[in-house]
N, C-alpha and C positions, 0 to 999 in steps of 0.2 A: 782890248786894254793891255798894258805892256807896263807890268811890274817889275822890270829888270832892273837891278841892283848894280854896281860895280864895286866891289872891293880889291884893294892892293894889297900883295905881302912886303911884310922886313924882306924876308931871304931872295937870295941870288941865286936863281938856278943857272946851269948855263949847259946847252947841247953838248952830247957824246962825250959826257966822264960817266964813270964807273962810281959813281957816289949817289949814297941816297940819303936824303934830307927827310926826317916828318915833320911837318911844321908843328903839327899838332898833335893832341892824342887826348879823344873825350870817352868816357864811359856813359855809354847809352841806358837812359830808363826806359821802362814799359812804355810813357808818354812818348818818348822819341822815337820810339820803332813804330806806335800807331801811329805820327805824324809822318813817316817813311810811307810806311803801306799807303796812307790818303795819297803823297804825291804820288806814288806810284799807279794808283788806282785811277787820278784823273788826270797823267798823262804829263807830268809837271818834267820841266827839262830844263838844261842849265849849259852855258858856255865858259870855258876857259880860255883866255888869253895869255899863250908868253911870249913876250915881247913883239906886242902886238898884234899878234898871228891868233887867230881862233882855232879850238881845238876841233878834229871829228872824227868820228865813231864807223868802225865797218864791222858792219857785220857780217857772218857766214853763214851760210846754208849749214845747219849741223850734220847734217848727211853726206855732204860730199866737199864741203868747205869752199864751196866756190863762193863765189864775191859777187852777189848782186846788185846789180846797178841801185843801189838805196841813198835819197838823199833826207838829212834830218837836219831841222830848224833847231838846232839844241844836242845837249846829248842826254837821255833820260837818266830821271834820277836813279832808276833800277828796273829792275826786273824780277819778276816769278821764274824760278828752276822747280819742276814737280817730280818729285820722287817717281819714278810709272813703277817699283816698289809697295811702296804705301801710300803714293799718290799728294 
């Protein structure tokens, strides 16, 4: 099943200037960080397009930063960093 959404912005981005734009800027409640963590947890992913192009994700080996051949249907909505600290 295929819940994907498409929304457009006002703003004009446009390649290689030195200018940053926030479109937006929300203050997150408790409810929205548990609803973070859910998509995070079952795997939920999302695509950007600008100007018509789709966006993608590379990841590295954190060990030695090489580029492994990874291909992704989306780019996740996030990820777990774990302290090895306090874990």
């Amino acid at each position: 099943m295929n819940n994907s959404q498409s929304h457009e912005t006002a703003y004009s981005y446009k390649f290689n200037q030195n200018s940053y734009i926030s479109p937006c800027h929300k203050e997150y409640t408790a409810t929205d960080v548990s609803k973070f963590k859910f998509y995070i947890d079952y795997d939920y992913k999302y695509t950007l397009y600008l100007d018509d192009l789709p966006s993608a994700v590379i990841l590295r080996d954190n060990k030695d930063r090489e580029i492994p051949p990874n291909y992704f249907d989306g780019i996740p909505v996030g990820y777990y960093v774990i302290d090895e600290i306090t874990g």
